[in-house]
N, C-alpha and C positions, 0 to 999 in steps of 0.2 A: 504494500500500500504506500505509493509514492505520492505527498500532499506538495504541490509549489503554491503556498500560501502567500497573498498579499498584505507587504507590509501593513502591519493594525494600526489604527487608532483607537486609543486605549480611553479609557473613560477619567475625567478630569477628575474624579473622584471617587472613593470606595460606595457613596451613597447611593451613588446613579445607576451602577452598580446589582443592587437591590432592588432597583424600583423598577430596571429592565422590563419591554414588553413581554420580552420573548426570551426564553433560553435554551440552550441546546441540553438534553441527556445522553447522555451513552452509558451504555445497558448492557447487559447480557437480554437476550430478544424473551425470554421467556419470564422478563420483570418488567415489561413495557409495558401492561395492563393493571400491573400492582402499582407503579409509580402512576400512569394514568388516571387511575380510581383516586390517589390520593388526593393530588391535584384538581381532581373533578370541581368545579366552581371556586377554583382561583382566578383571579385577576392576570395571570399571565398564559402566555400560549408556548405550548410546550413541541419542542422540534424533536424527534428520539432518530439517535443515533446516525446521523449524518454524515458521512465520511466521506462523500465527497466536498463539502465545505470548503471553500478557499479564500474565501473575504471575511476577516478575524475583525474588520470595524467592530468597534463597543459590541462585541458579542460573550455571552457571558455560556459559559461552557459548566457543564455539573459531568459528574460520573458517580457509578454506582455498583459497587461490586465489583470493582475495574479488576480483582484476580482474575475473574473468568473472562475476563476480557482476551482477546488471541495478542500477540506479540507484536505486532502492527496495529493493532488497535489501541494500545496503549500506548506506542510510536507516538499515532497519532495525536494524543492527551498532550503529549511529553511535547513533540514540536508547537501546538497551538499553545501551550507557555511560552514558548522560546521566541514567537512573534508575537507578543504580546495581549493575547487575550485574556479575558479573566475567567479561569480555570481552577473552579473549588469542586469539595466532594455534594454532591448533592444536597446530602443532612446537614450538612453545616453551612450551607445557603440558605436551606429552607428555614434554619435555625434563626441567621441572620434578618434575613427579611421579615418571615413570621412572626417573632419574640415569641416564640414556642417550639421543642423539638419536635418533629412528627415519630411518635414512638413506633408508629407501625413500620418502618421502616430501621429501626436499629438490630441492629445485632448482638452478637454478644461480646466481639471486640469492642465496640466502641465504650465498653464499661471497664474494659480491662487494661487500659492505657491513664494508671492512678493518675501521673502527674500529672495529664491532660485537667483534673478539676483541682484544682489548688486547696480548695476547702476539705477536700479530705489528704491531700499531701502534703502540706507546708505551714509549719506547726505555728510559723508567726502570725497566718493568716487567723490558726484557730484561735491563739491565742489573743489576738485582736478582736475579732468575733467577741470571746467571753468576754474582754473587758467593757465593749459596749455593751452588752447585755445586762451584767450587774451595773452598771452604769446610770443605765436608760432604765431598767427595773425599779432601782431606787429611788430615782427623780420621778416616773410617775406614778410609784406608792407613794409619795408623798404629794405632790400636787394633786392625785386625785382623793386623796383621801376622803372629804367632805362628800364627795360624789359617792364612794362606796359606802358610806353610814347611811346615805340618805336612802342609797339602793337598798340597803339590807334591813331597814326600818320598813319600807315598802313592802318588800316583802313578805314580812312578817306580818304586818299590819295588813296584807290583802288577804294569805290563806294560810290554814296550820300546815309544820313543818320546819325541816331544819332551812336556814338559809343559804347555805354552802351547797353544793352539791361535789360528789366525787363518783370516776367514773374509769373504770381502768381501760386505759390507753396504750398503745403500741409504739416505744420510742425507738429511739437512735439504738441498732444493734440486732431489733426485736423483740429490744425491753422493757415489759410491761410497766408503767405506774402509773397514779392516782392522779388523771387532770383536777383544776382545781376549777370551777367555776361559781357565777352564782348562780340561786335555783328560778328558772324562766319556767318551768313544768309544774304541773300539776304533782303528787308525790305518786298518783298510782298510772305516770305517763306510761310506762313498760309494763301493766302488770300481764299485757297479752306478750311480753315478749322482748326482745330487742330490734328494732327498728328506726331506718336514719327519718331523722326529722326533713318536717316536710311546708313549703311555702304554704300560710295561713295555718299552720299545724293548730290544728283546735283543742292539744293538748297545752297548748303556752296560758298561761295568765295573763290578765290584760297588764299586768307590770310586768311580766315575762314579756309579753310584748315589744314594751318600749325598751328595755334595755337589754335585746336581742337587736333590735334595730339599729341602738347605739353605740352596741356593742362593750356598754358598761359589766354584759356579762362575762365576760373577757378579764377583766381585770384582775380577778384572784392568781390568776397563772401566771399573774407576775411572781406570785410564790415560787410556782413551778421553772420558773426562768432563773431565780437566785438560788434555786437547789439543785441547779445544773440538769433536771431534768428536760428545759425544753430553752431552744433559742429565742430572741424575740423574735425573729424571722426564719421561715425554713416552713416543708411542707405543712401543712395542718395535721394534726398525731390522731389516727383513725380506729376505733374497735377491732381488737384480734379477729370477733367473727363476723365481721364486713370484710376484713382483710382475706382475708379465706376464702370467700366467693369473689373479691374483685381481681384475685392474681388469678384466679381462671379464667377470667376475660382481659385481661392486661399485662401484655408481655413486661417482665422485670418490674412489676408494681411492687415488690420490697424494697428495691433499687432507693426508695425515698426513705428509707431507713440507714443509711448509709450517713445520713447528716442526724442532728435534732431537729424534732419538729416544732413547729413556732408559732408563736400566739397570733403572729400573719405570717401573711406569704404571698408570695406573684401573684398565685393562685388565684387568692382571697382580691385582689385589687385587681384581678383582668379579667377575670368568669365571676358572669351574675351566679345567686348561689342556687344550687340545683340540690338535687335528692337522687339521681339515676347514673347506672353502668356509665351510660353516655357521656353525664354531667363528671362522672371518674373518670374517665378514660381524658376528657380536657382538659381538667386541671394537673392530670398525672403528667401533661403536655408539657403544661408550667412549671412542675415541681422539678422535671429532669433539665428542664432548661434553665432554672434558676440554679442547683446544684451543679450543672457544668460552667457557668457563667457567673455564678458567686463572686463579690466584691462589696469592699463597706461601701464604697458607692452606691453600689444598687440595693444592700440593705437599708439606707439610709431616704432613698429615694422610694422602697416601698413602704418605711413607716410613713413618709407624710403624707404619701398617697391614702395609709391608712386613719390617720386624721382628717384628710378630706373626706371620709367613708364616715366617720363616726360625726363630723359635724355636721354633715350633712345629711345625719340619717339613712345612710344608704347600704348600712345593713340588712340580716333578714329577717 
């Protein structure tokens, strides 16, 4: 496979980049229909595997599984870098532009290359992590304080029961403990069972209500943040027996155990909140893409996004 490719013009910028009409795949032929499907109702039109190609202008090039690619095929990859197009793997375009990984397309390499996510390989990262977390923990137990009295008086004062609720949850490792929140439920909300809460759940109190919404129920797991059980940021920490039925429909859905999980997260400020397989399968989108892309930047950029969420009531 002989390419005499025309000198490219390359794109002024990484942005432009992303936001491409059109991008080229090369595939093995018997994955053109799995990438296709994914793709289904995006914004961009997708070329697959084109080899005879020879005007590299701002054309943005993916690959996919490029081992099985033939020897010349990958030739091919390796010179449309060398004339300057822009030449990334698939998942990590889709990654880029999206701000979500598409999980149905990962493997099991792409989990196996640690120092590719920082926040599980380099200790300074973790250990920065902790410090804002006791940090930001501390500062708002104490500025909210006023707010959780008035919560837990509410409470009490609307129906009997304790005010706290505890609820065993699946952390960092696989490790079970005690979330901490306040009680939004009724006390006999489970007695059919375990079951994810559900938009209008007619099991909340009308003060479960609003501070569901505001997310003042949230607050006590500022405990669980200072006892090193849970980060302020990182997946949401989910029931062992939800977890159970969603890793049968969710390729590597433990994978979010690999960090602490966080009293926000991407997740939590990109996806309105849902209750379904579906609604899992989205944010499990966000959870692997904030874990591979982890930075106090972007932990820092999702709490305030999660302040716009709480003062604007845009909880659920």
């Amino acid at each position: 496979m002989v390419n005499k490719f025309k000198k490219s013009k390359s794109f002024k910028a990484p942005k432009y980049a992303y936001k491409a009409k059109e991008i080229y795949v090369y595939c093995p032929n018997d994955q053109v229909d799995v990438i296709r499907e994914v793709l289904a109702g995006s914004d961009v039109k997708v070329i697959f595997n084109d080899y005879q190609l020879t005007n590299l202008d701002q054309k943005v090039i993916t690959h996919f599984e490029n081992t099985r690619l033939s020897d010349d095929e990958r030739e091919f990859l390796v010179s449309a870098t060398e004339y300057g197009a822009w030449v990334e793997p698939l998942v990590s375009y889709l990654d880029e532009r999206c701000g979500y990984t598409e999980v149905s397309l990962l493997k099991s390499s792409y989990f196996l290359h640690q120092k590719a996510f920082s926040i599980l390989s380099t200790k300074r990262t973790q250990r920065a992590k902790r410090v804002i977390d006791i940090f930001s923990a501390l500062i708002l137990l104490v500025l909210t304080a006023p707010i959780s009295i008035i919560a837990a008086l509410m409470i009490k004062l609307e129906s009997a029961g304790p005010i706290f609720y505890k609820q065993r949850r699946t952390g960092q490792y696989n490790i079970e403990f005690d979330v901490i929140k306040f009680r939004s439920m009724r006390t006999d909300a489970e007695k059919g069972g375990a079951q994810w809460a559900t938009k209008n759940d007619s099991r909340v109190t009308k003060v479960g209500k609003f501070i569901r919404k505001t997310r003042i129920d949230e607050l006590p797991q500022l405990l669980n943040v200072l006892k090193g059980e849970m980060s302020m940021v990182g997946p949401r920490p989910e029931r062992e027996i939800f977890i159970e039925t969603l890793e049968n429909e969710i390729k590597y859905y433990r994978f979010r155990h690999a960090v602490k999980p966080g009293v926000t997260g991407l997740a939590q400020v990109s996806y309105p909140y849902g209750a379904s397989v579906q609604d899992a399968i989205w944010k499990h989108k966000y959870d692997i893409h904030y874990i591979k892309h982890h930075s106090t930047y972007i932990d820092i950029k999702i709490m305030l996004k999660t302040v716009k969420v709480v003062i604007m009531g845009m909880g659920r």
